[in-house]
C-alpha atoms as one frame of an Amber mdcrd trajectory, in Angstrom:
protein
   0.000   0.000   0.000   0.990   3.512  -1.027   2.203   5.588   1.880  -0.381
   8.694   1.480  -3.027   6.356   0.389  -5.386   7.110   3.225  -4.273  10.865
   2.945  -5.895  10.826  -0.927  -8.627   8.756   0.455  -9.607  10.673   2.887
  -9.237  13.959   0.960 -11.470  12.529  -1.651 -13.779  11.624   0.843 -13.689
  15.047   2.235 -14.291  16.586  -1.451 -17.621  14.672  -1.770 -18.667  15.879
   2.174 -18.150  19.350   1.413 -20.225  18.761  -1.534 -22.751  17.164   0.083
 -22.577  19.846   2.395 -22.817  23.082  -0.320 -25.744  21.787  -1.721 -27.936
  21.000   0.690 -27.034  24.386   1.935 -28.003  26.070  -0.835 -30.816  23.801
  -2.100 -32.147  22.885   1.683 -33.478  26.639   2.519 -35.011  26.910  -1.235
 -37.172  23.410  -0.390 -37.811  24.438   3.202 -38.926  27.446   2.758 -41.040
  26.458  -0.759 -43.002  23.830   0.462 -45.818  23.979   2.124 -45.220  23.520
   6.099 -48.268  20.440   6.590 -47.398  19.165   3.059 -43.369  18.827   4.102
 -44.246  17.740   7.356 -45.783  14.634   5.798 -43.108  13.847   3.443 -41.094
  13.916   6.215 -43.331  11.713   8.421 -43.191   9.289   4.888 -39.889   9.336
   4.490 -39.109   8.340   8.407 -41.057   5.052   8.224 -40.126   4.408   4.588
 -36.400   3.919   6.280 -37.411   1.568   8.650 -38.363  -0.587   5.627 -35.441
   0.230   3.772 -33.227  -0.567   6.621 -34.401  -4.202   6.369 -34.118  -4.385
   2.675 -30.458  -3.695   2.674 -29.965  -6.320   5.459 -26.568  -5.234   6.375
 -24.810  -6.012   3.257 -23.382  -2.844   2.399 -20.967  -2.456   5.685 -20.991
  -6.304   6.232 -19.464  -5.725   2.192 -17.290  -3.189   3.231 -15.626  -5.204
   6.161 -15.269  -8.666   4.277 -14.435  -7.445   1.301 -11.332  -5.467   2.577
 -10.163  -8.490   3.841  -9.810 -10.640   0.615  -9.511  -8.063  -2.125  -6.013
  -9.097  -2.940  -8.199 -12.471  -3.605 -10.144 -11.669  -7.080 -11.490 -14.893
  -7.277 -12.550 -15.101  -3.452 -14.000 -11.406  -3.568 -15.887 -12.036  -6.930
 -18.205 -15.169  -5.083 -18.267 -12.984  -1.929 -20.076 -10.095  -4.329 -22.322
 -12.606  -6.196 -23.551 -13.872  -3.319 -23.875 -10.653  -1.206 -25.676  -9.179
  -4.502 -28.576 -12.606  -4.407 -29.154 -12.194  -1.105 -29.649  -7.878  -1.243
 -32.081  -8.794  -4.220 -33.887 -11.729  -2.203 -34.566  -9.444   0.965 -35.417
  -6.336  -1.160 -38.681  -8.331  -2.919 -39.405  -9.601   0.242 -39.512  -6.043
   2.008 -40.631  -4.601  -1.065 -44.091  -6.952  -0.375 -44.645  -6.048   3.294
 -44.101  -2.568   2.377 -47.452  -2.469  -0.051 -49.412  -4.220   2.174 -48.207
  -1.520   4.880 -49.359   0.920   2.643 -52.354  -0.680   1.458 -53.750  -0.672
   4.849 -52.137   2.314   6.308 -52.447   5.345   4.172 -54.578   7.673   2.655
 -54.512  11.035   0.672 -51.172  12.458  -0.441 -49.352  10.597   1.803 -50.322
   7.216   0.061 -48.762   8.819  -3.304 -45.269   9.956  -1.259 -45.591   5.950
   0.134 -45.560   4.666  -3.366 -43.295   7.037  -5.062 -40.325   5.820  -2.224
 -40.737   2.396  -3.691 -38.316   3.478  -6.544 -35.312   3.452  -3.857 -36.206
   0.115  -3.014 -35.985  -0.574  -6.584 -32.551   1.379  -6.551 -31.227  -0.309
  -3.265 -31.082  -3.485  -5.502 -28.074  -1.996  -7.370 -26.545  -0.335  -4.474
 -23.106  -1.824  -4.886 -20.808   0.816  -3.332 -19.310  -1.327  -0.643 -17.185
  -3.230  -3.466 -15.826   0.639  -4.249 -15.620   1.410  -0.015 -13.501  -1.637
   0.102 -11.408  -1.397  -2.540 -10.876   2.038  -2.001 -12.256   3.624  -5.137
 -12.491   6.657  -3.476 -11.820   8.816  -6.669 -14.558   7.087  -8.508 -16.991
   7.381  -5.978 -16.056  11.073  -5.904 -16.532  12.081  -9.173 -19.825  10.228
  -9.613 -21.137  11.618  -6.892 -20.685  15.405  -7.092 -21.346  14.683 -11.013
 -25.145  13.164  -9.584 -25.302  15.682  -6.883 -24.888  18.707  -9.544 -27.875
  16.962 -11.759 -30.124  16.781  -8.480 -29.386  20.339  -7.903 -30.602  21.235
 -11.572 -33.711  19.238 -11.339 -34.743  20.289  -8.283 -34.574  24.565  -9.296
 -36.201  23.376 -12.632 -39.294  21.310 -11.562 -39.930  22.549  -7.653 -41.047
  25.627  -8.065 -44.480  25.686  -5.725 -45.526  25.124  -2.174 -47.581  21.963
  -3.031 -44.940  20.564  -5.081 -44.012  18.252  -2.896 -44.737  15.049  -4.768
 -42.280  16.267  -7.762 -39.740  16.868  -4.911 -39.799  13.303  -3.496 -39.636
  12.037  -7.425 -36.322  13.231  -8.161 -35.373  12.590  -4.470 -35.765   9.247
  -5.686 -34.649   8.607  -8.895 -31.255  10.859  -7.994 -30.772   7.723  -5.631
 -31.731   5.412  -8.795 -29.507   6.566 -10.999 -26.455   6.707  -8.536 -26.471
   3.515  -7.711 -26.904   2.314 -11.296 -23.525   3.691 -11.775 -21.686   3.030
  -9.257 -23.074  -0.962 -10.134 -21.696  -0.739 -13.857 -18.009   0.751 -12.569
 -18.203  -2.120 -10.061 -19.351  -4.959 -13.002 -16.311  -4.066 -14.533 -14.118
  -4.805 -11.593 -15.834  -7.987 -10.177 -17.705 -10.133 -12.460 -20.612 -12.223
 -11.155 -19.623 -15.422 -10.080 -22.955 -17.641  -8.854 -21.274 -21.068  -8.781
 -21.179 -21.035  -4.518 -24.266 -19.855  -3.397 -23.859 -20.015   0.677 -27.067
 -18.429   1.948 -26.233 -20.189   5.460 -23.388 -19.091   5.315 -23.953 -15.163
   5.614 -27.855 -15.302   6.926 -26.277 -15.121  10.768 -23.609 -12.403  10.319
 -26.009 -10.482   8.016 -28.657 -10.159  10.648 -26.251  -8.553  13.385 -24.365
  -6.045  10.773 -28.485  -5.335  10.277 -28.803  -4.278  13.284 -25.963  -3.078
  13.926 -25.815  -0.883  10.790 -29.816   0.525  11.910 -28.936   1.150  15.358
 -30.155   4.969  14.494 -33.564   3.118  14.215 -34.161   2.934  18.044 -32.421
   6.146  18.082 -33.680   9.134  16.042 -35.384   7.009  13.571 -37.919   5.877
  16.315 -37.851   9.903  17.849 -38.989  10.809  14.156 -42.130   7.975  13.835
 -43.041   8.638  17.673 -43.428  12.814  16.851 -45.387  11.820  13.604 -47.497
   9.389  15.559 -48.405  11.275  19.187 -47.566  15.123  17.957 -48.063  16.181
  14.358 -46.177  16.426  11.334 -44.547  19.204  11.353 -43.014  18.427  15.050
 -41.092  15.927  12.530 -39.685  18.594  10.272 -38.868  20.505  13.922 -36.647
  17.549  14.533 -35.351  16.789  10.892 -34.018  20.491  10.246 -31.676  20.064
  13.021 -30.848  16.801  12.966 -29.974  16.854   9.010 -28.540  20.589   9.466
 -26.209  18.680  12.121 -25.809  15.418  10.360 -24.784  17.466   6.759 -22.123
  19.706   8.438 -20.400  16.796   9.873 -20.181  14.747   7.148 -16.650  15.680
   6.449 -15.043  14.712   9.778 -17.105  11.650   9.357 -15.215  11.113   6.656
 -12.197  10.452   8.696 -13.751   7.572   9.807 -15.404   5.735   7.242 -12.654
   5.992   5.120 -10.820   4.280   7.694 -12.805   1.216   7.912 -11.610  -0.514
   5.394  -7.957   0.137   5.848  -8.525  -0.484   9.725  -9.728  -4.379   9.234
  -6.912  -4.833   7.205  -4.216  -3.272   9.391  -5.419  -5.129  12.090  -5.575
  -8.253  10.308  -1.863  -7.857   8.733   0.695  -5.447  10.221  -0.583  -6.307
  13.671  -2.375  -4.396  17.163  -0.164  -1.597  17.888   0.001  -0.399  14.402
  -3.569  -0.558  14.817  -4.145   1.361  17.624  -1.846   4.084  16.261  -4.040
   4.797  13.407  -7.043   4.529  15.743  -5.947   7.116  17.718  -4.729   9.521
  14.594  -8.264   9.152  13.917  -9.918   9.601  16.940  -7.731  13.173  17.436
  -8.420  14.012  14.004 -12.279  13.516  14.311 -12.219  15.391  17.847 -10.366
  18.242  16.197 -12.966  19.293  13.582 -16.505  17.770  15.153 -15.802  19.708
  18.626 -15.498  23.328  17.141 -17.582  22.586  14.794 -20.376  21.789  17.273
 -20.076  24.614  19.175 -20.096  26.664  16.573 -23.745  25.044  15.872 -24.589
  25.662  19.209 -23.736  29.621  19.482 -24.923  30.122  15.905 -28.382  28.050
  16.014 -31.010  31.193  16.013 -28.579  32.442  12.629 -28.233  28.685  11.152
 -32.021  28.192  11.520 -33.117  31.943   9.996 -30.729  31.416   7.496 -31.556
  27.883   6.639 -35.012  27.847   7.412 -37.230  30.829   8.044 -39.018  32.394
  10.647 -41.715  29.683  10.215 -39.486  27.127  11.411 -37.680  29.077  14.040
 -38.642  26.823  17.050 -35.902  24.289  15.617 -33.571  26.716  17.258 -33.447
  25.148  20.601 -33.452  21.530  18.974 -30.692  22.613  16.577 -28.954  23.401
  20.254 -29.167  20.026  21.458 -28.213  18.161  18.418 -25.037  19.985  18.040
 -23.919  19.056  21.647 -25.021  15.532  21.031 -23.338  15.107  17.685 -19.931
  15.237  19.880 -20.846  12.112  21.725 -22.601  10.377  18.655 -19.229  11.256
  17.184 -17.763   9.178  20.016 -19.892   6.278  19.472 -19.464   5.957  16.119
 -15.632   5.291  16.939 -16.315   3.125  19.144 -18.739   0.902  16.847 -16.458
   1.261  13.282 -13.109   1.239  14.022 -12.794  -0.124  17.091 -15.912  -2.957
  17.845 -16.900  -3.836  14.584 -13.044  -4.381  13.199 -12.115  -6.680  16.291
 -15.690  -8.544  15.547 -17.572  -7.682  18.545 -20.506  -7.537  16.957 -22.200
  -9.475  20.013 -21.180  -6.218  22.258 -22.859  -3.919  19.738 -25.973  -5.090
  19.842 -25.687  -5.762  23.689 -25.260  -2.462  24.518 -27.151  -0.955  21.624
 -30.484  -2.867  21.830 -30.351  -2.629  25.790 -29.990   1.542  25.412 -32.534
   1.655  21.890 -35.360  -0.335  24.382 -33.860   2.652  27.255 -34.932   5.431
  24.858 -38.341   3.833  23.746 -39.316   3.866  27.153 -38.054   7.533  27.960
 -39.878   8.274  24.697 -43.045   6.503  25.996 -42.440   8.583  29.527 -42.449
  11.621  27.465 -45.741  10.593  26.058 -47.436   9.551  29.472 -46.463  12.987
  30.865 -47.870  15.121  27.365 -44.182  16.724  27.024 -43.072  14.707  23.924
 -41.653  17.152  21.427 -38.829  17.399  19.021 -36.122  19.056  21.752 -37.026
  16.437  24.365 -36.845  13.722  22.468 -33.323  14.764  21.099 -32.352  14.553
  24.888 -33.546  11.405  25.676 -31.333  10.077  22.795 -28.882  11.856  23.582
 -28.581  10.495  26.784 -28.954   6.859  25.458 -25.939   7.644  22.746 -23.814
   9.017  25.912 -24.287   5.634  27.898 -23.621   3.302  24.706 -20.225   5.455
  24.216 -19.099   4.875  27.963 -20.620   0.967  27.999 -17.888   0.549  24.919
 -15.275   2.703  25.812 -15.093   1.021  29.360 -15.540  -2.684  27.403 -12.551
  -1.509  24.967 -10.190  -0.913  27.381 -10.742  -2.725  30.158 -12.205  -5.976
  27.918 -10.207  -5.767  24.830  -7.003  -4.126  26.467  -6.664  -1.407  23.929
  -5.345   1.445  23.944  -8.405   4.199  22.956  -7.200   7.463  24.059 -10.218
  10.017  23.318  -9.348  12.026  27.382  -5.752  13.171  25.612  -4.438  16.579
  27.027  -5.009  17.540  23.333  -8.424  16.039  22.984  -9.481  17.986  25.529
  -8.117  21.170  24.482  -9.972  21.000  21.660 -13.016  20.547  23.983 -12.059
  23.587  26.401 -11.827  25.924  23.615 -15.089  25.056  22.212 -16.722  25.505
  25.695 -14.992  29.471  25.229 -16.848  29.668  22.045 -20.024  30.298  24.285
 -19.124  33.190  26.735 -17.326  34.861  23.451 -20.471  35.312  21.487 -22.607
  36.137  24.576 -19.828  39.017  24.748 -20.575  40.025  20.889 -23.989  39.541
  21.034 -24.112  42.582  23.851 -22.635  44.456  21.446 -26.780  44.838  19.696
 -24.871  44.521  16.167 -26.787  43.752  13.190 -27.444  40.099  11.916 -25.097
  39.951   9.338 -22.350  41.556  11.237 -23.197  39.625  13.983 -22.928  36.228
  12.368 -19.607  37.690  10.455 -18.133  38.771  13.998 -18.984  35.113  16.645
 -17.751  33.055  13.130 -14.353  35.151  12.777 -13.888  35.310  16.412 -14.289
  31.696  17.200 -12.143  31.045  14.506  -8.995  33.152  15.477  -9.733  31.893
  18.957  -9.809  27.820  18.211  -6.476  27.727  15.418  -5.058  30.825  17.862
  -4.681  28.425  20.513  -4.100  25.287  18.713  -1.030  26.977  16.704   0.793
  28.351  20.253   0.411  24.900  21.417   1.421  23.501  18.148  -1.405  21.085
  17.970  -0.422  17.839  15.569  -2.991  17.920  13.263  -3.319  21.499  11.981
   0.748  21.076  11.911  -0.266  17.836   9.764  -2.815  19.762   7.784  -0.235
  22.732   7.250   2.543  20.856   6.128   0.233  19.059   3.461   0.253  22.859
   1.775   3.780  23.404   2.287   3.160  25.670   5.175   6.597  25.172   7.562
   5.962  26.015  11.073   7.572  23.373  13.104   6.954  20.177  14.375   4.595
  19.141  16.690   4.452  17.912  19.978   3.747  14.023  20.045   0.312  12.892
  20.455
């Protein structure tokens, strides 16, 4: 392997978050604040139990792909039956889902919202041809790049050329749909001429059992803010589930690109831990961790002191009671940050899929029945459910940080001096824009002012103290400022 392999990886990885970022920026407030409010609150409802179907259709193969795959793909033979046989078994459970999900919305629909129902059936069709593990694995991370933002740009069109009226949501979830379609159509004919189908060992057996826990595993966000979504469209209204999406996809689209750091690390993690042994292992883990911590903390806080702006910005006045929602995400993005760590490059890598679901299921079932408390004492909404999964997320991270190092004796260091830096300067982020916002500037200048301040305050710091990674991320533009302490 090619010494700045990961570095390309991840900066390609990074290129398709930051355009997955610019465009839902730009398209997100035009949709928002375009549709009509009931109308968009029922799409969203739709779309939130639509994924629980989905979920199941995709039975785990795509990161069960990811992880197996990486393993053998110096083996073209080996990796060719493994993709024939994960691609059977993704078609078998998507006609079976794809029959319980008409009868669902045979008996359970009515009005518009039976039209959005059948109109998401197209991504079930598309999830038959969603390949894109065989490119995660092998690393194909220029590929999946360019197709993307190339499918992402052609989304963006359609959308500002057909939506152009509140009630238009029905044309809206269309193109949603067939975007979806036609990326994964590609990405299957790039990966048909890689691997070539190879049906002579069909071992259903085989993968049933291990299929079933990546499942779960994989749709742990099901119990989590899946379930928060379908229990606000069931005991609140609709629009409560738009009060929760806004923030939660405002959130989840910002930090996309640190996420990056660690899915595009999944594949070379199983494979470092499989071949050049535990400590090399942890090292990367660690690099990873610090990296992650570096840009999700700041980034989070900067949510937080910037909701009201983010939300009037994004959103509109009309939706400006996602500002205290948008608050709670951001602070529980840090922790969900965490977990995810914990579950992709640390459990799921070392096969502890067992301790996943353990800890998972037993904290999902925890926030069902805060959720159900909620509902009991009429104060279910979109910010209190946020903090009862919150709260779950925060005890799966501790159950598995505890398990990894006491249990698996490894070496996870996320309480670093450093990692915590980046923490306490974050925290400063709030008193510093209280201090502006005394100041009764204007909202523009405002904004301008907390961003720029923030900013000078967090890389400020971090330079004096020469942090490793913006010395890392310097030196990869030439910049020469000395090296860093170690980690």
């Amino acid at each position: 392997m090619k010494k700045n392999t990961l570095f390309k990886n991840t900066i390609y990885k990074s290129i398709l978050s930051l355009v997955n970022i610019v465009i839902p920026i730009i398209i997100g407030p035009y949709i928002v604040r375009l549709l009509d409010v009931n109308l968009y609150g029922t799409y969203n409802r739709v779309l939130s139990e639509f994924q629980i179907f989905l979920a199941f259709a995709s039975f785990g193969v795509y990161n069960y792909g990811v992880r197996e795959i990486s393993r053998i793909r110096n083996d073209k033979k080996a990796t060719s039956k493994l993709f024939s046989n994960l691609f059977l078994i993704s078609l078998f459970s998507n006609i079976l889902v794809l029959i319980i999900y008409l009868l669902y919305v045979i008996f359970s629909s009515s009005g518009i919202a039976t039209s959005l129902y059948m109109i998401m059936i197209i991504q079930i069709v598309a999830n038959v041809f969603y390949v894109e593990f065989v490119n995660e694995a092998l690393e194909n991370y220029k590929f999946i790049t360019i197709k993307s933002v190339i499918v992402k740009i052609i989304y963006f069109i359609a959308l500002l050329l057909f939506v152009r009226k509140p009630d238009d949501v029905i044309l809206y979830a269309i193109i949603v749909c067939l975007t979806i379609l036609l990326n994964n159509i590609i990405s299957f004919i790039y990966s048909k001429k890689k691997i070539k189908f190879d049906f002579s060992e069909f071992k259903l057996k085989k993968y049933i059992k291990p299929l079933i826990a990546v499942l779960i595993i994989s749709n742990l966000d099901l119990l989590y803010s899946q379930l928060d979504k379908v229990m606000l469209g069931k005991y609140v209204d609709d629009v409560s589930v738009t009060l929760y999406y806004i923030p939660y996809y405002v959130v989840s689209t910002l930090a996309s690109i640190p996420y990056s750091i660690i899915f595009v690390s999944i594949p070379r993690m199983s494979y470092i831990l499989r071949n050049e042994g535990k400590e090399k292992y942890e090292e990367k883990l660690n690099n990873s961790i610090s990296s992650l911590l570096f840009i999700i903390v700041p980034m989070c806080f900067g949510i937080f002191v910037l909701a009201k702006e983010i939300i009037a910005l994004y959103a509109g006045e009309k939706y400006v009671t996602a500002v205290i929602p948008l608050m709670i995400a951001s602070m529980v993005r840090i922790f969900v940050s965490l977990e995810s760590v914990m579950n992709n490059l640390v459990m799921y890598p070392n096969d502890r899929e067992d301790r996943i679901l353990k800890v998972s299921l037993s904290c999902g079932a925890l926030n069902l029945i805060m959720n159900y408390l909620l509902v009991f004492f009429d104060i279910l909404n979109p910010s209190t459910a946020m903090i009862t999964t919150g709260i779950s997320e925060i005890i799966v991270f501790i159950c598995h940080y505890i398990y990894a190092r006491k249990k698996m004796n490894l070496n996870v260091e996320i309480f670093t001096k450093r990692n915590l830096l980046y923490l306490i300067i974050g925290i400063l982020f709030i008193p510093l824009s209280l201090i502006i916002r005394t100041f009764n500037l204007s909202f523009v200048v405002n904004l301008c002012l907390i961003v720029a301040a923030c900013i000078i305050l967090y890389f400020g710091v971090l330079l004096l103290t020469k942090d490793n990674n913006l010395i890392f991320i310097l030196s990869k533009f030439k910049f020469k400022i000395g090296k860093g302490d170690k980690k």
